[in-house]
C-alpha positions in Angstrom: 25.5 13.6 -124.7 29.1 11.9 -125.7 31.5 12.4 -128.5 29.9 8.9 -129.4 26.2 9.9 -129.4 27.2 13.3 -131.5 29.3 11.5 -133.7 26.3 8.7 -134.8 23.5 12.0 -135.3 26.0 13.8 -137.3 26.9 10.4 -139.1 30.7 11.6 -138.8 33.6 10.0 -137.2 34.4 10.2 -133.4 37.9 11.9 -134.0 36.2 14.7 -136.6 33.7 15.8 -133.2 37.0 15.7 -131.1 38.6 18.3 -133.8 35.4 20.1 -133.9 35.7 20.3 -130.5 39.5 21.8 -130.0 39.1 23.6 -132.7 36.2 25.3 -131.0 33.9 24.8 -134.0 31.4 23.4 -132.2 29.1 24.0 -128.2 30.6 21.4 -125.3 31.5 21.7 -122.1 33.8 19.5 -119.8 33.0 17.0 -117.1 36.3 16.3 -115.7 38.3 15.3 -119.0 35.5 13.7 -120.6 33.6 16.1 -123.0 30.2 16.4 -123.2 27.3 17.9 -125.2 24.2 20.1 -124.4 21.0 18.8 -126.6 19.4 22.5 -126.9 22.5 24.1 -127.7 23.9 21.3 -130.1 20.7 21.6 -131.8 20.7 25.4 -131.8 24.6 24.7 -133.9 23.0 22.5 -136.0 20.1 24.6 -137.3 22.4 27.8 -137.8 25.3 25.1 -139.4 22.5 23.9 -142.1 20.8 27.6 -142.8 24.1 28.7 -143.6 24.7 26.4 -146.6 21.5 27.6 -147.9 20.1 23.7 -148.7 16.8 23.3 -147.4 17.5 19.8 -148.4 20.6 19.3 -145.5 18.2 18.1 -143.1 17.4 14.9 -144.7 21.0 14.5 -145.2 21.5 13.7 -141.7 19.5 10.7 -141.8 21.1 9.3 -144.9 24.3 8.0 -145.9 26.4 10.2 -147.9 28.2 7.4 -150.3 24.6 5.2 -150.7 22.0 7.2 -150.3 20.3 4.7 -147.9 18.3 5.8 -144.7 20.2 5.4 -141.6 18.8 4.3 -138.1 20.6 6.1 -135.9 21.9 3.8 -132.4 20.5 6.3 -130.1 16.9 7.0 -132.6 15.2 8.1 -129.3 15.0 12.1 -127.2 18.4 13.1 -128.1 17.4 12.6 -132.0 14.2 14.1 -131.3 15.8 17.0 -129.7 18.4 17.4 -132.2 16.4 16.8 -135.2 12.5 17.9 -134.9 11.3 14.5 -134.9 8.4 13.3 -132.5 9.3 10.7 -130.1 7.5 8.4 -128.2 8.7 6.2 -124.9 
């Protein structure tokens, strides 16, 4: 996966997964100098990221903007999300 696609599931801004990443906050790897991310083990951070706060409610925070409220249809709503988030997809 790309910064990009990370940055739209997490609903965060491209430079904040580039931080994340030299800050070593967060699991990529390097394809040349482009970074990239694993599905299984950027879920895997994700999970153990949203236990920690203790919400059960983070989850559906993913899929809604912070400021509004309002649901937000992720640009890549397709494996990667359903990877990511535990939602079924179909082809």
């Amino acid at each position: 996966m790309t910064v990009a696609e990370v940055a739209l599931i997490l609903n965060v801004s491209q430079r904040l997964v580039y931080q994340l990443v030299s800050a070593g906050e967060i699991p990529h790897f390097r394809v040349g100098s482009a970074v990239r991310f694993e599905p299984k083990s950027l879920s895997t951070w994700l999970h153990a990221k949203l236990a920690q706060t203790g919400n059960k409610r983070a989850v559906k925070a993913i899929e809604r903007n912070p400021q509004t409220g309002a649901p937000v249809k992720l640009a890549n709503d397709g494996p990667w999300s359903a990877v990511l988030l535990g939602k079924p997809w179909r082809a």
